[in-house]
SEDREN-5678 format. One record per residue (C-alpha): x, y, z; residue number from 1. Coordinates in nm, 4 decimals, padded with zeros to 6 digits, always signed. Layout:
atom px X	py Y	pz Z	nr NUM;
...
***
This chain:
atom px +04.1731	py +00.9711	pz -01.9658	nr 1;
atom px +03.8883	py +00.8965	pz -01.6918	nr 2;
atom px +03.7006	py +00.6248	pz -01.8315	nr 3;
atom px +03.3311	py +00.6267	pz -01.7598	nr 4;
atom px +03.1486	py +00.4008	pz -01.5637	nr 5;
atom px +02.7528	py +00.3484	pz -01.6518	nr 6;
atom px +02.5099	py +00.3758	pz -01.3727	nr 7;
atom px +02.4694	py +00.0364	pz -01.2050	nr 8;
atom px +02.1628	py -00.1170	pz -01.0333	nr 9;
atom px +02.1827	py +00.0199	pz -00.6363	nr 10;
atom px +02.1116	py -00.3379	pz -00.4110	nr 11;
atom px +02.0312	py -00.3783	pz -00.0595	nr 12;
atom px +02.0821	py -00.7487	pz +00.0806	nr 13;
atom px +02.0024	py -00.8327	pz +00.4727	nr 14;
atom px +02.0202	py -01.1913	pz +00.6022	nr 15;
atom px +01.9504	py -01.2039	pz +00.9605	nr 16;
atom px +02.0796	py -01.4874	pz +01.0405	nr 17;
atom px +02.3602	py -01.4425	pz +01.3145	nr 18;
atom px +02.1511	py -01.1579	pz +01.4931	nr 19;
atom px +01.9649	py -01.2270	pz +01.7986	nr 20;
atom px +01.5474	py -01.2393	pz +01.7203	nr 21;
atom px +01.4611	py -00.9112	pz +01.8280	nr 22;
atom px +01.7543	py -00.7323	pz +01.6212	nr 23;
atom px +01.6623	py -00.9081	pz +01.3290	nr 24;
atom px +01.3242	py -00.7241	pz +01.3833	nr 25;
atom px +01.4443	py -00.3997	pz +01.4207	nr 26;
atom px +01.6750	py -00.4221	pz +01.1233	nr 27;
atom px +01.4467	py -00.6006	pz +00.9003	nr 28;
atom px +01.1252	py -00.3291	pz +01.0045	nr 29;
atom px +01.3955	py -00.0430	pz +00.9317	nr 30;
atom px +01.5022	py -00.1571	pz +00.5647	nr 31;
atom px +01.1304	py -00.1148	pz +00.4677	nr 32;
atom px +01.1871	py +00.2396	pz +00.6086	nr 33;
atom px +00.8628	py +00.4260	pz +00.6362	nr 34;
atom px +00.6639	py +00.2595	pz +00.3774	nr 35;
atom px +00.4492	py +00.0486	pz +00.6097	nr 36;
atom px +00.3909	py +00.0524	pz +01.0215	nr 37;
atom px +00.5196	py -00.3145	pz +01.0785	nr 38;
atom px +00.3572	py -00.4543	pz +01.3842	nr 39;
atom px +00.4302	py -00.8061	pz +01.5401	nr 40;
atom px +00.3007	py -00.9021	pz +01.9718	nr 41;
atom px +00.6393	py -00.9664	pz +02.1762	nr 42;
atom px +00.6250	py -01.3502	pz +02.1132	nr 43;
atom px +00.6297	py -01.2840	pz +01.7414	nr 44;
atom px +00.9571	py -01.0835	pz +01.7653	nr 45;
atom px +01.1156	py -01.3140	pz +02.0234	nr 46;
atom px +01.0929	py -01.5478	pz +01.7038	nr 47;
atom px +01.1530	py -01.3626	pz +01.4433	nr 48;
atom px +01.3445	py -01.4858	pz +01.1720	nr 49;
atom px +01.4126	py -01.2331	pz +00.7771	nr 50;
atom px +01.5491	py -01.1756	pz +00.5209	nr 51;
atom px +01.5101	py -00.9108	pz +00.2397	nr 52;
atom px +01.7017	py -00.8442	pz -00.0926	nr 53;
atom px +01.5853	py -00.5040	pz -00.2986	nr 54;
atom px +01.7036	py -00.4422	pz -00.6692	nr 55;
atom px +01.6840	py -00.0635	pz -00.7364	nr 56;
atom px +01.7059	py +00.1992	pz -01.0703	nr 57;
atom px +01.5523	py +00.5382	pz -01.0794	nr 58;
atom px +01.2550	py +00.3909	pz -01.2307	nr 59;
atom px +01.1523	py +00.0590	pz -01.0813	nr 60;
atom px +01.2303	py -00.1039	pz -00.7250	nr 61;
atom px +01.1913	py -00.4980	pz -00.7047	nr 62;
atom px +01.1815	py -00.6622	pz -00.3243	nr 63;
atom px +01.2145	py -01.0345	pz -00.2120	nr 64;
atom px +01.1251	py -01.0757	pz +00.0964	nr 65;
atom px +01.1319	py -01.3796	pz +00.3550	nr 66;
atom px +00.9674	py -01.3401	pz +00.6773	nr 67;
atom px +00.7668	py -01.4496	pz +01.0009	nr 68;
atom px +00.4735	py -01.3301	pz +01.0716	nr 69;
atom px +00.3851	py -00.9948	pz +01.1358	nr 70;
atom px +00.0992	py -00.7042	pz +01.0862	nr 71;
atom px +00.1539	py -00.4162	pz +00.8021	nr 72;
atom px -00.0189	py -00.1256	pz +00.8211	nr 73;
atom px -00.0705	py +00.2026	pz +00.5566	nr 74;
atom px -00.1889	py +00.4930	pz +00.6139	nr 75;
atom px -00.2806	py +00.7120	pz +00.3060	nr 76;
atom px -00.0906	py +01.0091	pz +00.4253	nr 77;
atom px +00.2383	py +00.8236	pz +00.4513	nr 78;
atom px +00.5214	py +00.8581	pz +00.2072	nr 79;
atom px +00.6019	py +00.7229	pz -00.0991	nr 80;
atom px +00.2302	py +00.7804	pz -00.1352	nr 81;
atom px +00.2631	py +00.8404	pz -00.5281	nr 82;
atom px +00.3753	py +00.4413	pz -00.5770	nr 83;
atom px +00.2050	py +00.1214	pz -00.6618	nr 84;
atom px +00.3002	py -00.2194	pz -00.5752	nr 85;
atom px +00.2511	py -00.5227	pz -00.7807	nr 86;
atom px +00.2835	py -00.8192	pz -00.5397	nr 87;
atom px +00.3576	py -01.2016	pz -00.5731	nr 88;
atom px +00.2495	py -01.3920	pz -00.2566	nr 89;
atom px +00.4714	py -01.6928	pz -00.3147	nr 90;
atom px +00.4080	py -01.8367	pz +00.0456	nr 91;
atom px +00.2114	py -01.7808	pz +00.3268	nr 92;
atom px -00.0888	py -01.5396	pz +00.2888	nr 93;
atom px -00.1948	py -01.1721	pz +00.3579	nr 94;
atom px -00.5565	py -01.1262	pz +00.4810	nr 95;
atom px -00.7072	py -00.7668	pz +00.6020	nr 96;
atom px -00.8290	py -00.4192	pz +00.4453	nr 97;
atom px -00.7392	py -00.2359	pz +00.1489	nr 98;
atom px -00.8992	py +00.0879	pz +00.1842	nr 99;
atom px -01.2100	py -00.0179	pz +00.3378	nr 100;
atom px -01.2711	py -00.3675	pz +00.1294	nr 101;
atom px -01.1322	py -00.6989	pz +00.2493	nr 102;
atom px -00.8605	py -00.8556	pz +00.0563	nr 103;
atom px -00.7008	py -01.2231	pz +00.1065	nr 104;
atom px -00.3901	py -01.3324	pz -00.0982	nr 105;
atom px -00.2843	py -01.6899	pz -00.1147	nr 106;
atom px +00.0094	py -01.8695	pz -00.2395	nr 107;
atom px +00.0367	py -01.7853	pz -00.5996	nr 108;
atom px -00.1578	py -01.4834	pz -00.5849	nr 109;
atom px -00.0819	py -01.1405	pz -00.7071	nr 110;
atom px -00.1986	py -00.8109	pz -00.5258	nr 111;
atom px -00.2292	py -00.4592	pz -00.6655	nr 112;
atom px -00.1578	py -00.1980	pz -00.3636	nr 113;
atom px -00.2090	py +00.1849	pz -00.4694	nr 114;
atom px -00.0193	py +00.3211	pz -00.2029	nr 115;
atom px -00.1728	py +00.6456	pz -00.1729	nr 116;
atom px -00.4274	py +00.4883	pz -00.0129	nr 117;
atom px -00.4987	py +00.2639	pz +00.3403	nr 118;
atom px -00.3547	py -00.1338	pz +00.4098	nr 119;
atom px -00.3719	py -00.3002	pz +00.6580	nr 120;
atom px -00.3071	py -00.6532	pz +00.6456	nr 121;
atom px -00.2071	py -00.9561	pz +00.8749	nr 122;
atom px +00.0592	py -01.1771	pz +00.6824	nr 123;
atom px +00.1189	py -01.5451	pz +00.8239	nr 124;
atom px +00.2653	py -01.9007	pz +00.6762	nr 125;
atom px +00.1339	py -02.2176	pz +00.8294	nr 126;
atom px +00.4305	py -02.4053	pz +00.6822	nr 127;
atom px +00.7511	py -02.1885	pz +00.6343	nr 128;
atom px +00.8131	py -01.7977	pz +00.6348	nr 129;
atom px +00.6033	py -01.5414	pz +00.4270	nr 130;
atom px +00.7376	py -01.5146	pz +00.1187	nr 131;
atom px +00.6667	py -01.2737	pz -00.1033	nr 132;
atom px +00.8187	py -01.0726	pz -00.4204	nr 133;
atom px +00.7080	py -00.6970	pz -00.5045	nr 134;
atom px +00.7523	py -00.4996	pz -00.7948	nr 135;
atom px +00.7112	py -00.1311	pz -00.6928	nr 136;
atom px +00.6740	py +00.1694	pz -00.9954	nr 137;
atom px +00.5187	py +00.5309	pz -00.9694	nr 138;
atom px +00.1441	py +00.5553	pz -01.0031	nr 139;
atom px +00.1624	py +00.7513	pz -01.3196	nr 140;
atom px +00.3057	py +00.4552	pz -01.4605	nr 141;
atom px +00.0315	py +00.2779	pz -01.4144	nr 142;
atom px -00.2290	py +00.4521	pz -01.3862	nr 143;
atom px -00.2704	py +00.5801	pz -01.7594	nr 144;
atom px -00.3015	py +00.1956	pz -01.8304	nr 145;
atom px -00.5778	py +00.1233	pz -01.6507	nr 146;
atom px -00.9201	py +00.1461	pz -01.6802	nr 147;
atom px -01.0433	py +00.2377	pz -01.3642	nr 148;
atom px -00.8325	py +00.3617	pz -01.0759	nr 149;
atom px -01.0902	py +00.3087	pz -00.8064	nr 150;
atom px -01.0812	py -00.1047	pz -00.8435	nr 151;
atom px -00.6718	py -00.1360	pz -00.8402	nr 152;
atom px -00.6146	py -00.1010	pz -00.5218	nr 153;
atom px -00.6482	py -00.4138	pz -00.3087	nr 154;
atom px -00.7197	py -00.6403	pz -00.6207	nr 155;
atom px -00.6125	py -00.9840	pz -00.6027	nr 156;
atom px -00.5766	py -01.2086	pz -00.9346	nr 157;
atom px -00.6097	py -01.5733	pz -00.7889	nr 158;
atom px -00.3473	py -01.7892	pz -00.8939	nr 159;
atom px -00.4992	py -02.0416	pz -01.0813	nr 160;
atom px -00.6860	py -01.7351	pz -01.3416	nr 161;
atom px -00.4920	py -01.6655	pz -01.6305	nr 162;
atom px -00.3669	py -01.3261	pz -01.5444	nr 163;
atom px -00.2470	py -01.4116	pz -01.1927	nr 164;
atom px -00.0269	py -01.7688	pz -01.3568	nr 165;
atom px +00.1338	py -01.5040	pz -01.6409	nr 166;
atom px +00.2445	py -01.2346	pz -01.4086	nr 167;
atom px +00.3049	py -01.4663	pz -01.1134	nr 168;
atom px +00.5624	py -01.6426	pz -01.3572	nr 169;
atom px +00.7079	py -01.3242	pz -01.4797	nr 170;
atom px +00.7697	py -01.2066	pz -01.1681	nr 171;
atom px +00.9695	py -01.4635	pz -01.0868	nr 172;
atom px +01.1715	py -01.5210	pz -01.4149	nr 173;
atom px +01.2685	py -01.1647	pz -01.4149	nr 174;
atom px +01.3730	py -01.1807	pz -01.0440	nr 175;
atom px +01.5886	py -01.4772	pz -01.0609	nr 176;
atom px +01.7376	py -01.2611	pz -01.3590	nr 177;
atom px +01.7432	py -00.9882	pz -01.2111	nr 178;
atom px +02.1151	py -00.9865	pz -01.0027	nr 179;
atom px +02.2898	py -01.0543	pz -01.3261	nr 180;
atom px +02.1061	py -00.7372	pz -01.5406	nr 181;
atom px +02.2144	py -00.4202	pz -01.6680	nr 182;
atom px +02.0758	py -00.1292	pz -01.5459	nr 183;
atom px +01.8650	py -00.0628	pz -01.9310	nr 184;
atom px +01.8131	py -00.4208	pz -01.9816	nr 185;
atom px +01.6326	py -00.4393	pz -01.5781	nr 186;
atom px +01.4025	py -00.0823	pz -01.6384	nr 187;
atom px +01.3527	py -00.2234	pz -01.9553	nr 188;
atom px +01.1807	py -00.5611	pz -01.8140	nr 189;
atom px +01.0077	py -00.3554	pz -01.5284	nr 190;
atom px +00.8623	py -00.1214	pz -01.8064	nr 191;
atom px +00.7333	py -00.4335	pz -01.9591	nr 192;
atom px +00.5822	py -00.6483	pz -01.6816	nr 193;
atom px +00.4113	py -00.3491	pz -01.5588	nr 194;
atom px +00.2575	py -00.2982	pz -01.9413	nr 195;
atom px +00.1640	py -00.6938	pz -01.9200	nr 196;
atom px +00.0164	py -00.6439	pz -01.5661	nr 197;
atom px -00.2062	py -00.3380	pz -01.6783	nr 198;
atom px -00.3663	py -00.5040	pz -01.9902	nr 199;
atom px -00.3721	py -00.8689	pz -01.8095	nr 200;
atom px -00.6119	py -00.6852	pz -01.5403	nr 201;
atom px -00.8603	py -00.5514	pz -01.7708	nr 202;
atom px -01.1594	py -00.7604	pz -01.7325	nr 203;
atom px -01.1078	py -00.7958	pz -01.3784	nr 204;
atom px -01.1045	py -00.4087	pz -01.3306	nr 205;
atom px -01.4378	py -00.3978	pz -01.5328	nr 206;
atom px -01.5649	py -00.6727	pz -01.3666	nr 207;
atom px -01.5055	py -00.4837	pz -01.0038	nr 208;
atom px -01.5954	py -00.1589	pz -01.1653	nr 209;
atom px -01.8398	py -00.1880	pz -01.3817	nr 210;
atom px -02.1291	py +00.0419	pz -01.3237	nr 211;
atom px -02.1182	py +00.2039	pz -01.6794	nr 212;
atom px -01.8574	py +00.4367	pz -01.8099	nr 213;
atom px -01.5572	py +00.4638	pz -01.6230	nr 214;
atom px -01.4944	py +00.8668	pz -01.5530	nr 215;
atom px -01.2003	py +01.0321	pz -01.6956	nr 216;
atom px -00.8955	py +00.9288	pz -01.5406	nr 217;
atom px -00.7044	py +01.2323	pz -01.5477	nr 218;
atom px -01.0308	py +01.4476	pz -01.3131	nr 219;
atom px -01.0865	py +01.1886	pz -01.0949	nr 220;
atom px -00.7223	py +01.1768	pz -00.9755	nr 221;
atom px -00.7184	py +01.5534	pz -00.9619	nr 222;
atom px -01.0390	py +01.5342	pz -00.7626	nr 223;
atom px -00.9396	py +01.2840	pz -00.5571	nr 224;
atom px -00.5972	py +01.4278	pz -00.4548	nr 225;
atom px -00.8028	py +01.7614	pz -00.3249	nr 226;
atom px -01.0357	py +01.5964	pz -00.1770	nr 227;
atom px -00.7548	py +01.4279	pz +00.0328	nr 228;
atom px -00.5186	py +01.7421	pz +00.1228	nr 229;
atom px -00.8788	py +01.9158	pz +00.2189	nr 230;
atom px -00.9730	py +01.6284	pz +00.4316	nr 231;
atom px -00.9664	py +01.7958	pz +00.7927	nr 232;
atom px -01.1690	py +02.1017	pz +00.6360	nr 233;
atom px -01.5547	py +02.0758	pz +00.7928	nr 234;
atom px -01.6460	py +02.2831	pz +00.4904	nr 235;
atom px -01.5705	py +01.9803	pz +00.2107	nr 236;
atom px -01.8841	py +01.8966	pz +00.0864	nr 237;
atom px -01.9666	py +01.8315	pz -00.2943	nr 238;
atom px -02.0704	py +02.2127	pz -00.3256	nr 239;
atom px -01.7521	py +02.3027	pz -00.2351	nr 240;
atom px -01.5614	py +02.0950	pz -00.4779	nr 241;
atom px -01.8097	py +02.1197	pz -00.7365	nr 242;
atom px -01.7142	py +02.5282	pz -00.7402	nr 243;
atom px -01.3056	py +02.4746	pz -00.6993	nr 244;
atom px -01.3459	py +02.2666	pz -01.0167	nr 245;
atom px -01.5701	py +02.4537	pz -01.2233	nr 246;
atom px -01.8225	py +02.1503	pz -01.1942	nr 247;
atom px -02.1641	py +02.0920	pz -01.2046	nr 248;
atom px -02.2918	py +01.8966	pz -00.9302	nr 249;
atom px -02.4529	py +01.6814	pz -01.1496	nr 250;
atom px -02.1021	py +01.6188	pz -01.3714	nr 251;
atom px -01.8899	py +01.5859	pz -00.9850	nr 252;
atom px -02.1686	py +01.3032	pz -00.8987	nr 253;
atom px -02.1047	py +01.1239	pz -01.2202	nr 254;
atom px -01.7473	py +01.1138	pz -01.1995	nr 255;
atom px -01.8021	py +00.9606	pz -00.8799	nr 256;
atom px -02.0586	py +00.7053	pz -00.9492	nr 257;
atom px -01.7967	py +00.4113	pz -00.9263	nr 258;
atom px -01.6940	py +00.4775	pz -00.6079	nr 259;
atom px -02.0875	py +00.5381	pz -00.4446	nr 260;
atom px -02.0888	py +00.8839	pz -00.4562	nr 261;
atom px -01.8921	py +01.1814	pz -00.3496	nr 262;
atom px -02.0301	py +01.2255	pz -00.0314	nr 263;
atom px -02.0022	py +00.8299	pz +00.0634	nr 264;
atom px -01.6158	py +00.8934	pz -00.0970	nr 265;
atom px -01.5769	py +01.1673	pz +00.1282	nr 266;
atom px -01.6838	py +00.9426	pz +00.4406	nr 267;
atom px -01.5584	py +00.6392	pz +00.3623	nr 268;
atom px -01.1709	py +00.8372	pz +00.2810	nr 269;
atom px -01.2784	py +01.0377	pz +00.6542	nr 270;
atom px -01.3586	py +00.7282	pz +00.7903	nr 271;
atom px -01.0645	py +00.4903	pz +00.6653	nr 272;
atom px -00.8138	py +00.7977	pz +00.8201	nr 273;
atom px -00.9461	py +00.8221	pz +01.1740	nr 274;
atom px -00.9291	py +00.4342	pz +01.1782	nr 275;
atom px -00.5517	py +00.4599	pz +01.0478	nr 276;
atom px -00.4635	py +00.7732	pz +01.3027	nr 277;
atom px -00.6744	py +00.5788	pz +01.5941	nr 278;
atom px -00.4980	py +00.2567	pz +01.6207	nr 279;
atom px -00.1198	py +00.4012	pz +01.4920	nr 280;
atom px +00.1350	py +00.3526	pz +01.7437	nr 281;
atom px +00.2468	py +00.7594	pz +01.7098	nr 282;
atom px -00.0978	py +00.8344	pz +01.7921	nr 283;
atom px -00.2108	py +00.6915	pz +02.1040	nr 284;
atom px -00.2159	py +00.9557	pz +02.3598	nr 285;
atom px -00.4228	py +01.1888	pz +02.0689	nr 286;
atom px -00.7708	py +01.1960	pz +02.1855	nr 287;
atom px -01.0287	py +01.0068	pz +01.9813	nr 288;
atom px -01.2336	py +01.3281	pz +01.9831	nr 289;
atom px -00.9799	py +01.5240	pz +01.8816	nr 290;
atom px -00.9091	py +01.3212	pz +01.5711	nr 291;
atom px -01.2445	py +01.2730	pz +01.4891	nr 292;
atom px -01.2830	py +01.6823	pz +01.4905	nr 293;
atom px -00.9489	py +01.7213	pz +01.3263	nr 294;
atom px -01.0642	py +01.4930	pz +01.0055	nr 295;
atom px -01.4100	py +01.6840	pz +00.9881	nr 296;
atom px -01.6166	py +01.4951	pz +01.2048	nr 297;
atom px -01.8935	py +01.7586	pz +01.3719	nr 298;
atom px -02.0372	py +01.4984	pz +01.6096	nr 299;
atom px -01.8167	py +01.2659	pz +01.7881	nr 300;
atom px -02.1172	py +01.0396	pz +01.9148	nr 301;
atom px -02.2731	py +01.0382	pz +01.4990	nr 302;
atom px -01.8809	py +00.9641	pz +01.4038	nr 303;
atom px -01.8712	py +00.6644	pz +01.6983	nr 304;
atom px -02.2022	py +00.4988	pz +01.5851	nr 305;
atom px -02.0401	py +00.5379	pz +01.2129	nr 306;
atom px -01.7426	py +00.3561	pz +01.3502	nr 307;
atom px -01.8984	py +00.0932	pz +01.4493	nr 308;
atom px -02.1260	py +00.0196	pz +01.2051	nr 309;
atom px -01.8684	py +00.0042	pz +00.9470	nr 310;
atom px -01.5584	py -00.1735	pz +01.1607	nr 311;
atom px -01.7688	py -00.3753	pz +01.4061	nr 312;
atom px -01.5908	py -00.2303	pz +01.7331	nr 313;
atom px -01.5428	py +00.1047	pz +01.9261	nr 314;
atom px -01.3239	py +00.3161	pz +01.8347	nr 315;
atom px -01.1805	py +00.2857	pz +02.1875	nr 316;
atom px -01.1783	py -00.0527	pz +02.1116	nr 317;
atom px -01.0327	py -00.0668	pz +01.8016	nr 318;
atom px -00.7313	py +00.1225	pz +01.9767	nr 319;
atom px -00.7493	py -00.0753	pz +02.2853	nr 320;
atom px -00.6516	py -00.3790	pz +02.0175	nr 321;
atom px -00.3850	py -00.2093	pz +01.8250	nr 322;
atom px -00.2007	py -00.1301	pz +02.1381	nr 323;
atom px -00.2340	py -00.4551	pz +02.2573	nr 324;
atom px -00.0685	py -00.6469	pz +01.9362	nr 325;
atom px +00.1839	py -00.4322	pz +01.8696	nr 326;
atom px +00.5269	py -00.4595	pz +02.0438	nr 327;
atom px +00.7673	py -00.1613	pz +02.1930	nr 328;
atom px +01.1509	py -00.3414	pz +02.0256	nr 329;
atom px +01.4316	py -00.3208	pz +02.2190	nr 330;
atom px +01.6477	py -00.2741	pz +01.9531	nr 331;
atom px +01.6299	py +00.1034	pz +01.7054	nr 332;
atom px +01.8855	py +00.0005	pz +01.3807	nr 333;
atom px +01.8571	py +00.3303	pz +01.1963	nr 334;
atom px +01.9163	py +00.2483	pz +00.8130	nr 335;
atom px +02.1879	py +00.3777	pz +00.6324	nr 336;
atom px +02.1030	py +00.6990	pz +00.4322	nr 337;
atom px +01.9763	py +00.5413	pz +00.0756	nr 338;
atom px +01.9253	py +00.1817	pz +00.2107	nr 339;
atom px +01.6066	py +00.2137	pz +00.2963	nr 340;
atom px +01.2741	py +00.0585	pz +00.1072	nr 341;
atom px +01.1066	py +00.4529	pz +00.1915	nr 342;
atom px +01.4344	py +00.6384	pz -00.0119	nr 343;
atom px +01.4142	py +00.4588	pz -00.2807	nr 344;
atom px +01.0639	py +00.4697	pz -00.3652	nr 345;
atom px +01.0521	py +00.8322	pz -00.2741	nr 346;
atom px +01.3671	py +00.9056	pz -00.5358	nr 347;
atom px +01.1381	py +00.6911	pz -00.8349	nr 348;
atom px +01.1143	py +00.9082	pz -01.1222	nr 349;
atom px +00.7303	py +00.9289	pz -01.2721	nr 350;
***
């Protein structure tokens, strides 16, 4: 008789440290798959130094990474778009734009990252490597917790606040516990700390979002996810969404009162894209014009002034930076098929 064996935790380990600098690069940049655009300037990768170790069920992922410094960038149209990331910055720190808000992280800090929407963040240790420990769980795991949607992404609980020291220390318990757990007894933690993390950030999701009653949860998602797969269509406007809905324009402009507004939403989402598509690697021989049409933009000239007045540079010169920081590698390590950071967070069950 066969005997059965119980599904196990899947694991991905890399430690870099017999490969030359710029292979280490390439290997480390391909176990996070897809999930972000990692970008580092040629003296950056001449040094580089990593190491990453994933834990993996069907419900939860959980990263530790160690690394030099380097550039991350989202885009909201990427995979694994449905996911959020709970994120311990033990070392080093992580300072840029989430969506179109700054965020900083410090040591100790924990981030929230919703990654259906935009990063992009410069992470760097004066003393050390980066360091830095992620939970990762579908949005609709989350997302019924919470209070307001809007506010999660790109908050930061500081280290020394109560919520940041109690999931900062949970984080790491249930990591160092974590290569010696069942499969149950590991989805059963994650189901937990993510429960702690979503009532621990209560007040400081009212405190970023409180501009009276927070809209329903469930049509403001649903809203939301239209009003991003109709993004390139010049006819989204409020009327427009208003009738797909069965909405009142008075009812759509309430449900977006937290966020400014659906026609500052609709910009700032427009806006936050053609940055993302302007300065990506893939991109660079696109016309600006062209994207700026594509994403519903009438009037390149109104869209540059726009650009500018929000992001402080061209957006010529916004891609004349990108291209300048980040670094063709030498090296292409294709992952594995399933040992990749993108597959696994793709195969998460909601």
């Amino acid at each position: 008789m066969r005997s059965f064996s119980p599904p196990c935790l899947r694991r991905l380990r890399l430690k870099l440290e017999d490969c030359a600098p710029a292979e280490a690069f390439a290997q480390w940049r391909g176990a996070l798959g897809e999930v972000f655009e990692v970008r580092a300037t040629p003296s950056e990768i001449a040094d580089f130094r990593g190491e990453i170790d994933v834990h993996a069920s069907a419900r939860h992922v959980l990263s530790a990474s160690r690394h030099s410094p380097v550039s991350l960038v989202r885009r909201s149209a990427g995979l694994a778009q449905e996911r959020v990331a709970i994120s311990l910055q033990i070392n080093g720190s992580a300072i840029g734009l989430a969506g179109d808000g700054p965020m900083q992280a410090d040591p100790g800090d924990v981030i929230f990252v919703d990654l259906s929407q935009s990063l992009k963040v410069r992470q760097s240790a004066s003393d050390g490597l980066v360091d830095e420990l992620t939970l990762w769980t579908a949005r609709d795991r989350i997302l019924p917790l919470v209070s307001d949607e809007n506010a999660l992404h790109g908050l930061v609980l500081k280290a020394d606040s109560p919520a940041g020291a109690v999931i900062g220390a949970t984080m790491q318990a249930f990591a160092g516990s974590a290569p010696k757990m069942r499969l149950a007894d590991f989805d059963a933690v994650a189901d937990g700390l993510v429960a702690l993390a979503a009532k621990s950030i209560a007040p400081a999701l009212t405190r970023a979002g409180d501009k009276g009653a927070p809209p329903p949860l469930a049509s403001f998602v649903t809203v939301r996810r239209y009003i991003d797969r109709k993004l390139a269509s010049p006819d989204l406007s409020a009327s427009s969404i208003a009738a797909e809905f069965g909405l009142s324009r008075a009812s759509l402009y309430r449900l977006f009162e937290p966020a400014g507004g659906i026609a500052k939403y609709i910009r700032k989402v427009r806006l936050s894209r053609a940055y993302q598509e302007i300065t990506a690697a893939e991109f660079s021989n696109r016309r600006i014009g062209f994207i700026a049409y594509q994403l519903g933009f009438k009037n390149v000239s109104a869209f540059s002034r726009l650009f500018h007045e929000v992001y402080g540079v061209t957006p010529g010169e916004a891609r004349e930076r990108a291209q300048q920081t980040v670094a063709k590698p030498e090296y292409a390590v294709p992952a594995r098929p399933g040992e990749s950071l993108t597959g696994w967070l793709d195969a998460l069950i909601g």
